[in-house]
MIRO-170214 format. One line per field, with one value per residue (C-alpha): residue number from 1; residue in three letters; x, y, z. Coordinates in Angstrom, 3 decimals, decimal comma, m for minus. Each point is the difference from the previous one (the first is absolute). Layout:
% MIRO-170214
num	c(NUM|...)
residu	c(ala|...)
x	c(X|...)
y	c(Y|...)
z	c(Z|...)
END
This chain:
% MIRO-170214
num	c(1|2|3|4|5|6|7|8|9|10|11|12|13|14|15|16|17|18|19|20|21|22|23|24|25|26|27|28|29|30|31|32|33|34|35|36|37|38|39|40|41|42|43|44|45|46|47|48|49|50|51|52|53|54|55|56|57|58|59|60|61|62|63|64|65|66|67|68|69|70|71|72|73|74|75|76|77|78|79|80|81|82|83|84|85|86|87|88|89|90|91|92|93|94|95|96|97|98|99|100|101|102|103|104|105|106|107|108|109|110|111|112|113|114|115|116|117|118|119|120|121|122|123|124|125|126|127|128|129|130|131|132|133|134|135|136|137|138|139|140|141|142|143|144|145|146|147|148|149|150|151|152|153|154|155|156|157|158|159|160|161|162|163|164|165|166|167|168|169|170|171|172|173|174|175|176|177|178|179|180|181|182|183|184|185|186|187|188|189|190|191|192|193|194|195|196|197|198|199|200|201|202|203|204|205|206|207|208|209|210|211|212|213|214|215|216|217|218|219|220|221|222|223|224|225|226|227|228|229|230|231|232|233|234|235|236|237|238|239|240|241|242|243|244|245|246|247|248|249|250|251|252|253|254|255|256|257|258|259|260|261|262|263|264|265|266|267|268|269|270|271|272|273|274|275|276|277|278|279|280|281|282|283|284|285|286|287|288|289|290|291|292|293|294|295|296|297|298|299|300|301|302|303|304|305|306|307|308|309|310|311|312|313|314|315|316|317|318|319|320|321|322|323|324|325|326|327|328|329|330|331|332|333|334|335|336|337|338|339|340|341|342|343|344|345|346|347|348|349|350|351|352|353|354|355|356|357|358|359|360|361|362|363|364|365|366|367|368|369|370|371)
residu	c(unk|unk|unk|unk|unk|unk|unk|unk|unk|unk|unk|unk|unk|unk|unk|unk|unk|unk|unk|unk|unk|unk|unk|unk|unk|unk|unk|unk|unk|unk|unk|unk|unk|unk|unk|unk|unk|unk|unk|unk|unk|unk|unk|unk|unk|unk|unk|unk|unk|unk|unk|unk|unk|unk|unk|unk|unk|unk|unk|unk|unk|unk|unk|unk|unk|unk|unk|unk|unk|unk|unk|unk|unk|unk|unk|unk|unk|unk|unk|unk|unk|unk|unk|unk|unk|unk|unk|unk|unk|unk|unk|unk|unk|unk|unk|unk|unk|unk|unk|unk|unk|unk|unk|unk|unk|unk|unk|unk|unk|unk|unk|unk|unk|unk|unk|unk|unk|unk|unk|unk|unk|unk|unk|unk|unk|unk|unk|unk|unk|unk|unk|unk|unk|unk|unk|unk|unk|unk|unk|unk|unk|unk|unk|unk|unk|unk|unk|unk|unk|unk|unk|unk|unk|unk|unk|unk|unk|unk|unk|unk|unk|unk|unk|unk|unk|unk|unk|unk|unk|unk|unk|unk|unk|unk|unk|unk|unk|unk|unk|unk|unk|unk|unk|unk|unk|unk|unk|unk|unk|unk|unk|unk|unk|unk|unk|unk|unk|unk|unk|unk|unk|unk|unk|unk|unk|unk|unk|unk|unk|unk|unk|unk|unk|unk|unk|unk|unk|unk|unk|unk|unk|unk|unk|unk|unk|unk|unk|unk|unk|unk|unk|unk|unk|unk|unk|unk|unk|unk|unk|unk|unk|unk|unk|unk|unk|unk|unk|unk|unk|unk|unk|unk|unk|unk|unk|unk|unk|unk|unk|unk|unk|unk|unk|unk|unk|unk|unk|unk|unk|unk|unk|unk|unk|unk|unk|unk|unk|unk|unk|unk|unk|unk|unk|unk|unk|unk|unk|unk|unk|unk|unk|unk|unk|unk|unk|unk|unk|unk|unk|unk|unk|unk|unk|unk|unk|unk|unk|unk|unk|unk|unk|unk|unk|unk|unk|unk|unk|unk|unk|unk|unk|unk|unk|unk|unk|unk|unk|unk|unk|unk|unk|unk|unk|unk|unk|unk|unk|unk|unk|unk|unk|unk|unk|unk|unk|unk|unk|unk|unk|unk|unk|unk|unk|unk|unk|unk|unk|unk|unk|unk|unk|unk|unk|unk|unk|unk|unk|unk|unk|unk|unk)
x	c(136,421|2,444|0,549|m0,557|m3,434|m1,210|1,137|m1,429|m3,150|0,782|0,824|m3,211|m2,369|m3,583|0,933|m0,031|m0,252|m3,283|0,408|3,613|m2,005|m2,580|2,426|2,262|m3,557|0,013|3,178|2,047|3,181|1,486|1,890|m3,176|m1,879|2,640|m0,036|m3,681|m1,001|m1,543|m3,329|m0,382|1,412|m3,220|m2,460|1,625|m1,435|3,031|m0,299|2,066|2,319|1,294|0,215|2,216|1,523|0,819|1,770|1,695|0,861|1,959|3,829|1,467|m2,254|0,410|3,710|0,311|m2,043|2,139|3,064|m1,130|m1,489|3,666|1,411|1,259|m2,722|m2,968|m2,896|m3,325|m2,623|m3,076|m3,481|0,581|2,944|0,120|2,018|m3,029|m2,127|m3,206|m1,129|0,664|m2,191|m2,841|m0,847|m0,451|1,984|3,130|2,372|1,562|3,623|1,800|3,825|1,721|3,365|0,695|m1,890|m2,684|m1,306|m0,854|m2,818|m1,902|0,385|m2,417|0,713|m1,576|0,301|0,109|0,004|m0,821|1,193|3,002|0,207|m0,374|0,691|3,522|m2,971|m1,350|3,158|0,993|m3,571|0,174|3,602|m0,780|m3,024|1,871|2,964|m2,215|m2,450|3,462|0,753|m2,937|0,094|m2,041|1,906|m0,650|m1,042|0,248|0,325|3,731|m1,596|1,733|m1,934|m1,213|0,461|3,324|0,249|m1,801|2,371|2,793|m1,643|m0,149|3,494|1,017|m1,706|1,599|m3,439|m1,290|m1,441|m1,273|0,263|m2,921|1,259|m1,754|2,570|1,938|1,929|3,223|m0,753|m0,474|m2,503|0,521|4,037|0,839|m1,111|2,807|1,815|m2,884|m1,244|2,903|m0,136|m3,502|1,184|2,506|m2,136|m3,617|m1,224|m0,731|m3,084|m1,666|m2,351|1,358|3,061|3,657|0,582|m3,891|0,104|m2,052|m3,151|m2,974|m2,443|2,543|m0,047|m3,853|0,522|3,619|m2,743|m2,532|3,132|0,697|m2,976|m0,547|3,114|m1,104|m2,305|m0,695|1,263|1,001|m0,134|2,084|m0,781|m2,195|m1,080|m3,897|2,286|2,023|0,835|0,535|m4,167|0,491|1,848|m2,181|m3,345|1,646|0,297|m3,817|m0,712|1,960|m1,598|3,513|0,122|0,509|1,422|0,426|2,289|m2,168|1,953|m0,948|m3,576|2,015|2,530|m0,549|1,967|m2,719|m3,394|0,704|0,595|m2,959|m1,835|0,795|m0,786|m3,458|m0,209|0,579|3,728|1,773|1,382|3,209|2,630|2,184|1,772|m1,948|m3,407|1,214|1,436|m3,322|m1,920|2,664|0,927|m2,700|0,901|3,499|0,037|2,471|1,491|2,893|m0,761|1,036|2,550|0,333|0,983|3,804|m1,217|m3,032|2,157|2,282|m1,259|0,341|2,214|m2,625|m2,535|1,836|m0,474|m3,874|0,137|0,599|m2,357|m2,927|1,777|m0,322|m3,938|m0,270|0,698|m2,418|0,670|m1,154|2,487|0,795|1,719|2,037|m2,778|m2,026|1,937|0,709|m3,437|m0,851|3,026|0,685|3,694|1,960|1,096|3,444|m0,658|m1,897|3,166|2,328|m2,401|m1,297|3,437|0,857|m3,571|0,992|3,731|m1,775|m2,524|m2,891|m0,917|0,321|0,497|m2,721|0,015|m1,280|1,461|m2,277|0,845|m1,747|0,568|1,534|m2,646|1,396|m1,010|m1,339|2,065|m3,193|0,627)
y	c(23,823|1,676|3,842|m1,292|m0,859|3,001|2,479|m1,561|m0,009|3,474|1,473|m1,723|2,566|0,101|m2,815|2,107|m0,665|m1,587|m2,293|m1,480|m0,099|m2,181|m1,789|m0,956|m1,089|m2,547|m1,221|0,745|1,901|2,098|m2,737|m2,522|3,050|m0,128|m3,461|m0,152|m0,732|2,349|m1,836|m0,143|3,934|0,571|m1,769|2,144|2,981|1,743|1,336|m0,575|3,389|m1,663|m3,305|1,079|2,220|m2,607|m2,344|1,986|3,282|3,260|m1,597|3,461|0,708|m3,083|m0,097|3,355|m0,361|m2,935|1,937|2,422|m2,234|m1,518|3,340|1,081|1,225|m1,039|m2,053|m1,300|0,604|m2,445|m0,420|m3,185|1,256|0,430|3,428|0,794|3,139|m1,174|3,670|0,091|m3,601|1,188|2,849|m3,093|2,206|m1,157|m0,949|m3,515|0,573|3,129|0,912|1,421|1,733|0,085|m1,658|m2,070|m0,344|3,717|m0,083|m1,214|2,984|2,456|2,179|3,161|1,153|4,006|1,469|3,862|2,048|m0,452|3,591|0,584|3,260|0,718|m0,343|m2,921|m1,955|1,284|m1,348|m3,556|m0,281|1,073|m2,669|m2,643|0,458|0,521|m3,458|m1,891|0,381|m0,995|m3,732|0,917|m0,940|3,244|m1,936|2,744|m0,387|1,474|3,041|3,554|2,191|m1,260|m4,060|1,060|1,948|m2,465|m2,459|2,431|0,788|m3,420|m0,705|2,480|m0,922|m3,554|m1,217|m2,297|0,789|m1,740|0,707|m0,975|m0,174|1,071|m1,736|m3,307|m0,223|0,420|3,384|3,356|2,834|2,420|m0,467|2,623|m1,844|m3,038|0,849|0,027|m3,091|m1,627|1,209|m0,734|m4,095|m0,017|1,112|m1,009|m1,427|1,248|m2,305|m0,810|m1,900|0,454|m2,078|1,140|2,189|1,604|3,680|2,756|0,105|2,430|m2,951|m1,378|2,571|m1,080|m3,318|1,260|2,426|m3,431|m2,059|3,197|m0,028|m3,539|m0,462|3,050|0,651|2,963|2,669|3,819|2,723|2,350|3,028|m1,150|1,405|m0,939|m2,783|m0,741|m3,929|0,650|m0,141|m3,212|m1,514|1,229|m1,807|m2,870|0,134|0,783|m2,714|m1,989|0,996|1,563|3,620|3,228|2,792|3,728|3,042|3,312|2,794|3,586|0,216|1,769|m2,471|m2,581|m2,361|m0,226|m0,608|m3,610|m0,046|1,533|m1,876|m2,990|1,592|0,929|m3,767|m0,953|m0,239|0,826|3,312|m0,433|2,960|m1,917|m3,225|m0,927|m0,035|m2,564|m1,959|0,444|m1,493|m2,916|m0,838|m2,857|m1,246|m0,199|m1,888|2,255|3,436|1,364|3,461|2,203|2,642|3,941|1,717|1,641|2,802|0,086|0,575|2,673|3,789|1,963|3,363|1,764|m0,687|2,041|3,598|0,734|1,610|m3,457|m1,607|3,225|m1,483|m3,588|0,799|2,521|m3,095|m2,052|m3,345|0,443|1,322|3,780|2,793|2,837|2,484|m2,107|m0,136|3,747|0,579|m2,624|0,599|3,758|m0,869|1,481|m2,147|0,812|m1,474|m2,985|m0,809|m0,946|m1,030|m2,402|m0,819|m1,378|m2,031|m1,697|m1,150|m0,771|m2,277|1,872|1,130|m1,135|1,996|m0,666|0,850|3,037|2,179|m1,658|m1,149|m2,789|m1,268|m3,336|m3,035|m1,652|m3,426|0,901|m1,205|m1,096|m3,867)
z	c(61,943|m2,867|m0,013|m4,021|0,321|2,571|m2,803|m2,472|1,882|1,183|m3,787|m1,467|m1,105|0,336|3,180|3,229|3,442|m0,045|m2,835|1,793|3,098|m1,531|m2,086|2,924|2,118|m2,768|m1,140|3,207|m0,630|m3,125|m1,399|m0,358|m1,651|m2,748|m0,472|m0,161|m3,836|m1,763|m0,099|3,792|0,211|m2,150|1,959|3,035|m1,884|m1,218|m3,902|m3,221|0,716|3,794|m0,962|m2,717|2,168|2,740|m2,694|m1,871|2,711|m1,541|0,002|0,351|2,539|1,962|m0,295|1,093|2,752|1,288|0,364|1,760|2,635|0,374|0,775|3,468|2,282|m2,900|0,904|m2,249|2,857|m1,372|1,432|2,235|1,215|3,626|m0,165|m2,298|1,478|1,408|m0,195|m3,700|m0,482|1,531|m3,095|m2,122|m2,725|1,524|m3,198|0,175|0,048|2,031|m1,406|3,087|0,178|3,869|3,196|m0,847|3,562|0,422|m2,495|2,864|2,862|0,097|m2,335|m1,204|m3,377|m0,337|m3,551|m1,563|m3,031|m2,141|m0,010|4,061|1,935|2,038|2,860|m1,135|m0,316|3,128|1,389|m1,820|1,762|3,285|0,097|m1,490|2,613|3,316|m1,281|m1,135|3,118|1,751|m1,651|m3,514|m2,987|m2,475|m3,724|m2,842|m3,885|m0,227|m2,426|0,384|2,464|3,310|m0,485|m0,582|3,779|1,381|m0,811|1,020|3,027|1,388|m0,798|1,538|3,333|m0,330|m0,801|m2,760|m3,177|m3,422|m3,161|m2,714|m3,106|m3,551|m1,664|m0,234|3,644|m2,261|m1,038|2,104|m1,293|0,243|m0,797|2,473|2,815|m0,810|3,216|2,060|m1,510|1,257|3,500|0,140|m1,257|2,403|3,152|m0,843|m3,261|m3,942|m1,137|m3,516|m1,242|m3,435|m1,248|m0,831|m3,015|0,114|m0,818|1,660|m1,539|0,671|0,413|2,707|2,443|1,039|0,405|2,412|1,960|0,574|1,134|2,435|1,531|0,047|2,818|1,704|3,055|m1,121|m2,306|0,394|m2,357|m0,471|m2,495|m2,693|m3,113|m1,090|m2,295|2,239|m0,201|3,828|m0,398|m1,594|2,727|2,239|m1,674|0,047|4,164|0,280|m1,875|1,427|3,981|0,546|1,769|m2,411|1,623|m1,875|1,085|m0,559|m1,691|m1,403|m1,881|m2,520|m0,773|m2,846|1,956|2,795|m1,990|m0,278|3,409|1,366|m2,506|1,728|3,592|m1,588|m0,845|3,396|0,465|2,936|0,295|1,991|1,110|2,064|0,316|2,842|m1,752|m2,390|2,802|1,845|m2,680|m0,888|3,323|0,438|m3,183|m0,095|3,512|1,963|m1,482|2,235|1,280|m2,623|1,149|m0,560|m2,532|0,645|m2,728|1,782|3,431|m1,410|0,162|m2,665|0,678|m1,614|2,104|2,588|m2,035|m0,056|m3,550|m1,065|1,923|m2,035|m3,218|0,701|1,266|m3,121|m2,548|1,389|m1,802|m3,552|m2,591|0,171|m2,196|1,714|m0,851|2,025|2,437|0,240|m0,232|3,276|2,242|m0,603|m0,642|m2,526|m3,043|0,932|3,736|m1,427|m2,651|2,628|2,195|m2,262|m0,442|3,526|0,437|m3,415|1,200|3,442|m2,011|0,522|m2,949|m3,225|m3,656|m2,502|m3,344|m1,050|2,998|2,152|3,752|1,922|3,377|0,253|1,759|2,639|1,514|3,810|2,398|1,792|m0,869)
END
């Protein structure tokens, strides 16, 4: 079967999954769909707009589409593929053709996707990196949506462990959004896989980012969020994996933090809340077949010099783990805002504590070592 004749199934509008699925049931393989008349096409059901469509496919489009597929390292992933994910098929909103820029074959590990705000937290990058790393290495492959914020550490965060990681694309697979992320893009082609349903040359559109969260959680067992905002597309991505009979899992933050309502919202809705690796583990484990045991944490391991002085340790209880001004602070601990300048100093170069705006201090969430 031609590459030609998948795309132009695969760039037919209004066509679909379904309707190739149906159509191939029929006719047998993408080439006799295309030289199927137009008088038996409309007796298979299809409408005016696809059998056009079929005959005469976008040229630009098509051509465009075809060199990318001959490029080094690019692959057109259809439905009756064997590399294609059975996972993904079983949503029955799989799309027909999958552009991928890397390995092919790992869009069929377990893989988890984990996604949050564009707009994160120093503490919740630092807790989308720290999961992705400890369940990289425990044999999940960590599927995000290359956005700033957390998909961007969780990417990061598996690479870094030497684990694999996915990238779903809102955009044609020969374009990166956002452009800042063009290195990691790259890295992320070279050691796992960038994947689109959309062909070469589409744009980032706001309507596109959706249909990238459903393809998301469609490979996933399950999905983890991150910091979300009560619009969060993160919430998005996670509908999709309830409705799919995947697992949803939620980090709790602060009750005063905007970034945490859509998270609890989804723990109200009966999403897991998780604090360490090992609860997503615990709940994948089954699924995935075998997980390797996931291993500590070296931040985790290393003690903190300030948790040898005990006015630190008042400070550290004093903050609790909601954001905090110094006048707070003075008023808890009983320190002087002189004492709690440089003090605050050394827990923020120690990674304890991060700098808010506003003058305001929180402590920095870790991912328990407990996993």
């Amino acid at each position: 079967m031609s590459v030609e004749s998948w795309l132009t199934l695969c760039i037919a509008p209004g066509l679909g999954v379904a309707g190739t699925q149906r159509l191939l049931e029929k006719f047998g393989t993408a080439d006799a769909i295309l030289g199927t008349s137009a008088a038996e096409l409309e007796a298979a059901g299809l409408d005016k707009n696809i059998r056009d469509a079929l005959a005469h496919p976008d040229k630009e489009t098509l051509q465009s589409s075809l060199d990318w597929a001959a490029g080094d390292n690019h692959h057109l992933v259809h439905c009756r593929d064997n590399r294609y994910p059975g996972l993904l098929l079983e949503t029955g909103q799989a799309p027909v053709c999958l552009f991928v820029a890397g390995d092919p074959d790992i869009l069929s590990l377990p893989q988890l996707a984990i996604v949050g705000s564009r707009n994160a937290t120093p503490g919740g990058i630092d807790t989308a990196s720290e999961f992705a790393k400890h369940l990289g290495q425990g044999g999940l492959t960590i599927t995000s949506g290359l956005a700033a914020g957390i998909d961007t550490a969780a990417h990061r965060g598996a690479l870094d462990a030497a684990g694999k990681t996915i990238a779903i694309l809102g955009t044609g697979p020969d374009l990166v959004y956002p452009p800042r992320n063009r290195a990691l893009a790259e890295e992320i082609s070279a050691h796992g896989a960038l994947v689109s349903e959309f062909p070469p040359g589409t744009p980032a559109r706001r309507d596109h980012f959706p249909r990238r969260n459903r393809l998301m959680s469609g490979l996933s067992l399950g999905t983890l969020v991150i910091e979300a905002g009560m619009r969060s597309g993160a919430l998005i991505t996670a509908r999709y994996s309830g409705d799919y009979g995947r697992e949803v899992f939620a980090v709790p933050g602060s009750i005063h933090s905007p970034l945490s309502k859509g998270c609890h919202r989804l723990i109200r809705q009966g999403a897991k809340l998780v604090e360490t690796a090992a609860d997503v583990a615990d709940e994948l484990g089954s699924l995935a077949g075998s997980l390797q045991s996931l291993p500590e944490s070296a931040a985790d391991l290393q003690k903190c010099s300030a948790h040898k002085d005990p006015d630190y340790a008042k400070l550290l209880h004093s903050m609790g783990h909601d954001p905090v001004s110094t006048n707070q602070l003075v008023r808890r601990s009983g320190l002087t805002a002189e004492e709690l300048s440089s003090m605050l100093l050394i827990l923020e170069l120690e990674g304890r504590v991060d700098t808010l705006p506003g003058g305001r201090f929180q402590q920095r969430v870790k991912v328990d070592r407990a996993i």
